[in-house]
DOLUMMI-136848 format. One line per 5 residues: number of its first residue (from 1); their letters; for each residue z, y, x of N, C-alpha, C. Coordinates in pm, whole numbers, plus 50000, padded with zeros to 5 digits. Atoms other than C-alpha are relative to their C-alpha. Layout:
N
NUM = a = Z:Y:X:Z:Y:X:Z:Y:X  ... .
This chain:
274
1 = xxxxx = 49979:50120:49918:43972:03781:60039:50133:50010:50073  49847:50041:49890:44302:03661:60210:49975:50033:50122  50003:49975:49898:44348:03834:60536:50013:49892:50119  49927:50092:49889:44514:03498:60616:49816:49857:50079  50106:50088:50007:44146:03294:60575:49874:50115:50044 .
6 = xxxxx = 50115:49907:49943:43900:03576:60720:50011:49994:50127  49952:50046:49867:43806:03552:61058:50006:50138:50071  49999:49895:49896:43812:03766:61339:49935:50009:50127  50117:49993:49861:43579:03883:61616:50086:50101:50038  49878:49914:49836:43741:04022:61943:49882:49992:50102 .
11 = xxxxx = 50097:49952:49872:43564:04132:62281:50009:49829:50044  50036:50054:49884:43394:03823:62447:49939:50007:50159  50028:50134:50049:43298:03588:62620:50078:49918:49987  49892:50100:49988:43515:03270:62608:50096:50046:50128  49911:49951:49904:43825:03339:62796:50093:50083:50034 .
16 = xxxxx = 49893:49882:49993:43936:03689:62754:50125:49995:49980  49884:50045:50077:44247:03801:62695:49982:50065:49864  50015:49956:50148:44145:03943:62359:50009:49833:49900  49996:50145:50081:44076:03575:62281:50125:49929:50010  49913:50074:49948:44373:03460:62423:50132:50081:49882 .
21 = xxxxx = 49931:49929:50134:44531:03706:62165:50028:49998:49846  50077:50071:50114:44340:03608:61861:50074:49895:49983  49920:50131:50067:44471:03270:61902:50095:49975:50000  49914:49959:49980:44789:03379:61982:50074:50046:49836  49987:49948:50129:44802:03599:61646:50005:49859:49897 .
26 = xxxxx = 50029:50063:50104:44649:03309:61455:50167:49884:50018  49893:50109:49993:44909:03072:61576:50111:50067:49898  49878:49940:50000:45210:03307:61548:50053:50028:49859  49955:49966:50136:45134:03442:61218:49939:49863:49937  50074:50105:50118:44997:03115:61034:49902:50000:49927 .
31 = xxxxx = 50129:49929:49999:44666:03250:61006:49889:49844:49966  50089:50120:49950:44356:02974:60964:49900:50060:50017  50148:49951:49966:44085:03232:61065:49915:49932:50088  50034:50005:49894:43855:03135:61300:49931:50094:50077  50023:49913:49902:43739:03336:61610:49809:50005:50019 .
36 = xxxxx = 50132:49986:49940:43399:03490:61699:50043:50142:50132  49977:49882:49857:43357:03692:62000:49838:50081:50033  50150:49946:50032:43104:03991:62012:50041:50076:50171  49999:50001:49849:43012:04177:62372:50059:50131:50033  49913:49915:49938:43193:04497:62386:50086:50072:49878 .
41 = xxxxx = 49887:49921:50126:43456:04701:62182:49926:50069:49881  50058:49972:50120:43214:04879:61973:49916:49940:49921  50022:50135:50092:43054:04575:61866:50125:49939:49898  49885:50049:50124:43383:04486:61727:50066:50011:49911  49961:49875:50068:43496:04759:61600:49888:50029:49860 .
46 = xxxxx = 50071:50042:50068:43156:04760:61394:49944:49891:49968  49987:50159:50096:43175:04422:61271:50116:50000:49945  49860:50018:50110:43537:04526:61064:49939:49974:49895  50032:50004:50117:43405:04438:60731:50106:49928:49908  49953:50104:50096:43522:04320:60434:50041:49854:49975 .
51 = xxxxx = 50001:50120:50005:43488:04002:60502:50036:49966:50126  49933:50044:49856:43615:04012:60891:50079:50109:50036  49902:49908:49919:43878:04176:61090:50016:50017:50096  50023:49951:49837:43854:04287:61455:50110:50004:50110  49875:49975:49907:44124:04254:61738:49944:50029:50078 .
56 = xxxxx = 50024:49889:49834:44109:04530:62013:50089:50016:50030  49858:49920:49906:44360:04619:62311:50009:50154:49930  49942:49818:50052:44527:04957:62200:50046:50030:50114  49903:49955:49913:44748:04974:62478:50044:49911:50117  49959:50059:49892:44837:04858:62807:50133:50062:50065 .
61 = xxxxx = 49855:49935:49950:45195:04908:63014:49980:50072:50126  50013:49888:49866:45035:05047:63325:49886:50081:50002  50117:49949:50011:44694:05181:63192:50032:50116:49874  50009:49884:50127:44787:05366:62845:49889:49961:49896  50114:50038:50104:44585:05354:62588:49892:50000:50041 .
66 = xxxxx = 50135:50065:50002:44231:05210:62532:49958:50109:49930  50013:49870:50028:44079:05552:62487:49884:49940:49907  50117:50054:50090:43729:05398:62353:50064:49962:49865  49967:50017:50134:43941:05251:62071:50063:50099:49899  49934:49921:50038:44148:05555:62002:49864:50105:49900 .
71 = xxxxx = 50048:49941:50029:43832:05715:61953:49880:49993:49919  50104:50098:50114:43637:05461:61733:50082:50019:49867  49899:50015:50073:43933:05495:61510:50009:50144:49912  50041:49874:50087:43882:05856:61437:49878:49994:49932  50114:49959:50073:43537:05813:61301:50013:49850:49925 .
76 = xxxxx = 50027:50112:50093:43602:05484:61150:50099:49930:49886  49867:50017:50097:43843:05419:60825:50020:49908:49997  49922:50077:50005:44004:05122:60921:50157:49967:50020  49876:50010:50062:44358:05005:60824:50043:49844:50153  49897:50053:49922:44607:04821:61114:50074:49935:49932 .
81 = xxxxx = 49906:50058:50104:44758:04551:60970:50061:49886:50103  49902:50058:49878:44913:04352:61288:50014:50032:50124  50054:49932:49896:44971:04425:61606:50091:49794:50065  49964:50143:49943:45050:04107:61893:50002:50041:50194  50018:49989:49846:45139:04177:62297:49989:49890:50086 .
86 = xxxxx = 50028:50077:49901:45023:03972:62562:50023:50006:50128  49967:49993:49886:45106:03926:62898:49885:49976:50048  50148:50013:49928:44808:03999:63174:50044:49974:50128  49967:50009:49802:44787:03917:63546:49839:49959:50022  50142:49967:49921:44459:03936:63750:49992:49909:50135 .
91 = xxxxx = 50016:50043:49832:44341:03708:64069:49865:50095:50026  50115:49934:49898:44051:03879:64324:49901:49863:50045  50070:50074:49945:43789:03579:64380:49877:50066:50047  50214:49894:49916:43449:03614:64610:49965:49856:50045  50068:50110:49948:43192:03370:64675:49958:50043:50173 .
96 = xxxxx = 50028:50008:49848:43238:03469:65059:50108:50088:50068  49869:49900:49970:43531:03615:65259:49987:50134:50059  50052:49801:49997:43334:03968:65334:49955:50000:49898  50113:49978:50087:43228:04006:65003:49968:50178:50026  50081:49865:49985:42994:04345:64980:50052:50115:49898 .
101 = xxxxx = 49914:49903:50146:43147:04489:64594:50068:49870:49969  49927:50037:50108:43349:04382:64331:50000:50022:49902  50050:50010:50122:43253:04296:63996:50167:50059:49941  49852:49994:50069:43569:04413:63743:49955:50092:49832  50030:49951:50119:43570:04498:63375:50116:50138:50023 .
106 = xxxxx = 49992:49858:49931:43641:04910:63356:50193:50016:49939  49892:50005:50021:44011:04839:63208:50067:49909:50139  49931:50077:49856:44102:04559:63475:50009:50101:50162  50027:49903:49866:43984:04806:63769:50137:50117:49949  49875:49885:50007:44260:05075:63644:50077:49882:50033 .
111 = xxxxx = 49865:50038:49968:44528:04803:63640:50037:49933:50127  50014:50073:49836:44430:04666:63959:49975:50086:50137  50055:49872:49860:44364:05012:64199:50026:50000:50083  49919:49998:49814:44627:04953:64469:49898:49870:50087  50051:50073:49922:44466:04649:64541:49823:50001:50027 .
116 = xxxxx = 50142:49992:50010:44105:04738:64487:49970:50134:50159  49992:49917:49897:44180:05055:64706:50044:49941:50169  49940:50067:49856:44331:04816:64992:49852:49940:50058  50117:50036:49917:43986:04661:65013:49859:50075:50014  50087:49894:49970:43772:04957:65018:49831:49963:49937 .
121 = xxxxx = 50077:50027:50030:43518:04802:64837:49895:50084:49887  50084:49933:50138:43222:04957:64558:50000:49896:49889  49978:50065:50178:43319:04859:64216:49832:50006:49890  50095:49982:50086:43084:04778:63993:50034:49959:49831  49928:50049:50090:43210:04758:63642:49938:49909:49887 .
126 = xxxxx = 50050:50076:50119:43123:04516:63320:50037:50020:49890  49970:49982:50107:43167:04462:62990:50181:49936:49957  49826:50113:50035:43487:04166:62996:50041:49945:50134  49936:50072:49904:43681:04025:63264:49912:49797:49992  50032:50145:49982:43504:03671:63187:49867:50056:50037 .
131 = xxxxx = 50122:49960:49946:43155:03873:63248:49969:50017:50157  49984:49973:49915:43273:04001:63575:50008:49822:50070  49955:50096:49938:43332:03639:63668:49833:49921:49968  50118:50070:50076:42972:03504:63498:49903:50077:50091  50089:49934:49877:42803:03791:63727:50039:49960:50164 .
136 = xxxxx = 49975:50051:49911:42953:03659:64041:49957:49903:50022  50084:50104:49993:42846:03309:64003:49857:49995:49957  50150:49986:50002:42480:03394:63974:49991:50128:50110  50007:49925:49860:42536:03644:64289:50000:49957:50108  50044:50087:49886:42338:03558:64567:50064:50043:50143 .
141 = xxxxx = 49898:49949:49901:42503:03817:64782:50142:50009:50027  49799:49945:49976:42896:03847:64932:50029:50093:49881  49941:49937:50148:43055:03973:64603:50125:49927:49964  49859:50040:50033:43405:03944:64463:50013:50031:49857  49954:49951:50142:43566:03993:64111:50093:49946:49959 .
146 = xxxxx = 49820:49971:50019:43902:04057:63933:49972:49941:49869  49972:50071:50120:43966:03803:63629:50111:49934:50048  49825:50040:50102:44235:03690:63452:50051:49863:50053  49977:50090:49937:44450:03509:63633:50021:49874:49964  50015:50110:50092:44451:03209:63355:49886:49911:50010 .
151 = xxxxx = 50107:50107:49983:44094:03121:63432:49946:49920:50111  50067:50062:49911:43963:02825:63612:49909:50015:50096  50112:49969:49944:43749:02933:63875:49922:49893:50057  50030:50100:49900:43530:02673:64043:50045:50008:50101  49954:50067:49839:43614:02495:64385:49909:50117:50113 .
156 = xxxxx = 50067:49922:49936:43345:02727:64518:50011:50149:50009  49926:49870:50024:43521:03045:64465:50137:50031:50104  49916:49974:49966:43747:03192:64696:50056:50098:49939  49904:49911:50020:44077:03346:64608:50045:50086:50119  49966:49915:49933:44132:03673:64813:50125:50059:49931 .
161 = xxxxx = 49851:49922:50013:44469:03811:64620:50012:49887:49870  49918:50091:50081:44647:03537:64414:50056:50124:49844  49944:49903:50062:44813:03888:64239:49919:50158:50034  50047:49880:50038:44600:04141:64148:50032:50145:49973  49998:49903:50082:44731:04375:63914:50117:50081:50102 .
166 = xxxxx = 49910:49901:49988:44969:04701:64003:50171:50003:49963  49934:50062:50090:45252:04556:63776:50017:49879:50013  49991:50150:50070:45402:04211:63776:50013:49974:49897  49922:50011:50157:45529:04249:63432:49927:50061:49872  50090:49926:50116:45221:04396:63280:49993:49942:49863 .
171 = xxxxx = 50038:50083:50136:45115:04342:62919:49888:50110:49966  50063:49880:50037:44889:04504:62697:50012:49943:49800  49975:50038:50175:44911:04529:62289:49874:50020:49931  50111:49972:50104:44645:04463:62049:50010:50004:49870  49996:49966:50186:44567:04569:61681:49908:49914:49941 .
176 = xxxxx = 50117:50082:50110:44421:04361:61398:49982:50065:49912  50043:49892:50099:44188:04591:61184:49930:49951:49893  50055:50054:50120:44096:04546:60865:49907:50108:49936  50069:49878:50069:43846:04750:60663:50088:50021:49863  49928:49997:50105:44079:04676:60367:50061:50140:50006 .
181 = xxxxx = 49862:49907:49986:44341:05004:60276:50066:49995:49940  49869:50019:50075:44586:04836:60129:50086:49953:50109  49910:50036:49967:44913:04816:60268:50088:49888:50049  49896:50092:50047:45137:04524:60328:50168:50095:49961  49868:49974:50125:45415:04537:60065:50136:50003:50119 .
186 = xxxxx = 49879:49979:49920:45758:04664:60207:50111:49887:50018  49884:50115:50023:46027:04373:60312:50150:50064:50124  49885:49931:49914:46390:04523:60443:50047:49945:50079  49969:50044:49860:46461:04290:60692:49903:49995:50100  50085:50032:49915:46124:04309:60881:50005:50162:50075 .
191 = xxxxx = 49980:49842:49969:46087:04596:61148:49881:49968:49997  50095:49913:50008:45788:04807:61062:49992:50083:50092  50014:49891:49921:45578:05014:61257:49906:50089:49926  50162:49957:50088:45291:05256:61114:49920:50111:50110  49977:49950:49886:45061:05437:61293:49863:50108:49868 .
196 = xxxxx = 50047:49877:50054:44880:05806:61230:49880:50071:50078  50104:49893:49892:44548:06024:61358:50050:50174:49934  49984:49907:49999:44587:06360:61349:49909:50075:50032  50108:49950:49952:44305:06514:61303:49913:50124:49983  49983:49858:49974:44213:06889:61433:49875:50028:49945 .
201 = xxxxx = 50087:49930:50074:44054:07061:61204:50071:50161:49924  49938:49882:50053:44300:07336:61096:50130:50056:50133  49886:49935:49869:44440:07450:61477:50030:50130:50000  49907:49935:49942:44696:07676:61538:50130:50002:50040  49857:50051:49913:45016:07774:61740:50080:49934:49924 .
206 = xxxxx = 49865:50074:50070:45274:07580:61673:49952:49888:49953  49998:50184:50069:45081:07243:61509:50014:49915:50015  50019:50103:49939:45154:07035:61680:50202:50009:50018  49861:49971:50019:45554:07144:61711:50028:49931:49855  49936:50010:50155:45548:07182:61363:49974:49864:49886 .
211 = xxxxx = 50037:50109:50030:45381:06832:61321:50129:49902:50010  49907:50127:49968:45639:06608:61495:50131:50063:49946  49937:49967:50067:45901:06821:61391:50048:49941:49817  50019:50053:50097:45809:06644:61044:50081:49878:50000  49946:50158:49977:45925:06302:61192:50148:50045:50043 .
216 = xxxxx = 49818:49927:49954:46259:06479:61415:50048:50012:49871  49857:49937:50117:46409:06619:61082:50019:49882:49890  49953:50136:50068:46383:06248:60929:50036:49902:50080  49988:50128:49924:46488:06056:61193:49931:49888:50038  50103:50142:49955:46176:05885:61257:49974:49973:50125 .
221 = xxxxx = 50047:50016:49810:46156:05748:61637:49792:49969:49984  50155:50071:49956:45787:05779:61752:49988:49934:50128  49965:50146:49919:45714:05480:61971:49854:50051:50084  50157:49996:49903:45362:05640:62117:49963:50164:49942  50115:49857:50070:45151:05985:62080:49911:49977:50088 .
226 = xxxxx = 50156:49917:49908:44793:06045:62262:49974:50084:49953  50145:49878:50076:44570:06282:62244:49830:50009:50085  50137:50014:49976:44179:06269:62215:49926:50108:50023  50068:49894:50043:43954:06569:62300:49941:49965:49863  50071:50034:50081:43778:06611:61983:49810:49995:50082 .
231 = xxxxx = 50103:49972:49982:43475:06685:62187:49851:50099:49931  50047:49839:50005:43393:07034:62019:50017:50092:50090  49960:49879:49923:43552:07260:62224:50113:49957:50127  49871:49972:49897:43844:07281:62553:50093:50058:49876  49830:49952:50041:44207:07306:62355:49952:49901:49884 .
236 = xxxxx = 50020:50036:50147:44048:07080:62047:50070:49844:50042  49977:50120:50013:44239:06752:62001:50037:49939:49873  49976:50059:50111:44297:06462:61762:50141:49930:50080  49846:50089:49910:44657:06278:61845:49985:49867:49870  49981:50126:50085:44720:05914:61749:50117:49960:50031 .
241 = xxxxx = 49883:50024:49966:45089:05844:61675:50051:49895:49937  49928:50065:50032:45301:05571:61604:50120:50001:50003  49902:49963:50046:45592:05552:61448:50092:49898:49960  49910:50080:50041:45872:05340:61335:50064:50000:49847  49975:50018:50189:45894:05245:60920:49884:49999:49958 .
246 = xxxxx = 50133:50062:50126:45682:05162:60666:49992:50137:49879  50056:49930:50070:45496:05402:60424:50089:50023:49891  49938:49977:50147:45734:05325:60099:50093:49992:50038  49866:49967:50013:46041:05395:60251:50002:50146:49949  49927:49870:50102:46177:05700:60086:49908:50141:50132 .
251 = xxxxx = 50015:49888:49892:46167:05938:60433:49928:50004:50054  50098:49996:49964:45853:05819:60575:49926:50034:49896  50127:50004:50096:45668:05846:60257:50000:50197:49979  50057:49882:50057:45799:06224:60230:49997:50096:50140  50097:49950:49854:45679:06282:60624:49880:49999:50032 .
256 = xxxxx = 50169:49982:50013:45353:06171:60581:49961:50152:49899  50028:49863:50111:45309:06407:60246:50042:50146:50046  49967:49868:49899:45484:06693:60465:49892:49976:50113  50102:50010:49917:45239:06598:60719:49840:50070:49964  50090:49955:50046:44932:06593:60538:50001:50134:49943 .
261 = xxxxx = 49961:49887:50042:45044:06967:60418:49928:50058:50128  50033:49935:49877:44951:07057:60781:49872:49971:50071  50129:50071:49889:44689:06865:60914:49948:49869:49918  50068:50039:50119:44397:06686:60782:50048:49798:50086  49949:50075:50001:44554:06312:60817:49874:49865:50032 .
266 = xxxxx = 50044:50122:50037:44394:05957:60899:50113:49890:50023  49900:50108:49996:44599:05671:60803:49971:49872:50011  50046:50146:49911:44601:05367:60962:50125:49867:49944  49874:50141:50064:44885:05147:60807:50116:50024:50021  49901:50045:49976:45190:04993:60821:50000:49864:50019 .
271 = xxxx = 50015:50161:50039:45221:04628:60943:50126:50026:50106  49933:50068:49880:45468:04428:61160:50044:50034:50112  50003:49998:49870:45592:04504:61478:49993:49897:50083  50027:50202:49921:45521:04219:61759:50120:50051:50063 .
């Protein structure tokens, strides 16, 4: 099936910015998918099929990576075939001007701490930034919550911080996953990115030197690294890196194959850069 006619499920409910991404993507790239929205990342993540493709945050500019996805990604063989950044910003509403907590989905609460810490409040976290706002209006008690500063709140909602987030200039980047593992075909005027797991199963000194070292002696800029415990042992990790070029250029194709020489490899694509 055409990647361009399959749809895509992203974290709901109506509103997010995952959705706000989705249709973003669909626009941008000329896409006619349409959108479903399931209730948390590993719902979405297991709904990649064959027949659908999944958009999750990877990365944020003041949070870092979306560790839950980093780490769905090691146990799950799906292929990255767009990526699309969005711009975020956060208001603070409360149905009362002492509210008691503050509702906030567990990514928004990192990008929002200075101001969450200014009001000394107990967080209580959710699944989505439109949830956090859906539990408030059915809260009978003083309660507040941090959504996206795009959505309409009712007249009955007070705004306590107009500007939320830590960052004026935040963003965050999401991936479109496919269960497919085919490639998109190489084109020399497009910049490529690709991205890599690394995954520890044959540790010792130096692998991790002698890993990136692989990319240094070809001139490949990496644009990101993490690293995941594996959750065997203290010192065990998996790293997820991205990189700059596409698979069938000449020098990436013989960095991966020097790669995989060292360490047991999951490959995640090559698509587009946004």
């Amino acid at each position: 099936m055409n990647s361009a006619t399959m749809d895509i499920v992203t974290l709901g409910p109506a509103g997010t910015f995952s959705e706000l991404a989705a249709q973003d993507l669909i626009k941008n790239k000329g896409l006619t998918s349409s959108i479903s929205l399931a209730d948390d990342l590993f719902s979405v993540i297991e709904q990649v099929t064959p027949g659908t493709l999944g958009l999750v945050p990877i990365e944020n500019l003041s949070e870092g990576f979306v560790s839950p996805v980093v780490d769905h990604l090691v146990r799950h063989p799906l292929q990255i075939i767009a990526e699309t950044k969005l711009p975020v910003a956060f208001k603070i509403v409360a149905n009362h001007d002492s509210p008691e907590h503050l509702w906030a989905q567990f990514v928004a609460a990192g990008q929002c701490r200075q101001c969450i810490q200014s009001m000394s409040l107990p967080v209580i976290h959710t699944n989505s930034n439109s949830d956090s706002l859906y539990k408030l209006l059915r809260c009978k008690s003083p309660a507040a919550a941090i959504v996206p500063a795009h959505i309409d709140c009712p007249t009955s909602l007070k705004v306590l911080h107009k500007t939320a987030a830590d960052i004026e200039h935040n963003e965050t980047r999401f991936i479109l996953l496919s269960a497919s593992q085919a490639n998109a075909n190489y084109e020399a005027n497009i910049k490529w990115k690709s991205s890599v797991i690394l995954v520890d199963d044959n540790d010792h000194p130096g692998l991790l030197v002698d890993s990136l070292s692989v990319f240094a002696s070809r001139g490949i800029n990496l644009t990101s690294i993490v690293s995941r415990p594996t959750g065997g042992k203290f010192g065990q990790y998996h790293f997820f890196i991205d990189f700059d070029g596409h698979s069938e250029q000449p020098h990436v194709k013989q960095a991966l194959e020097q790669l995989a020489k060292l360490n047991q490899i999951r490959w995640l694509g090559s698509y587009k850069a946004a």
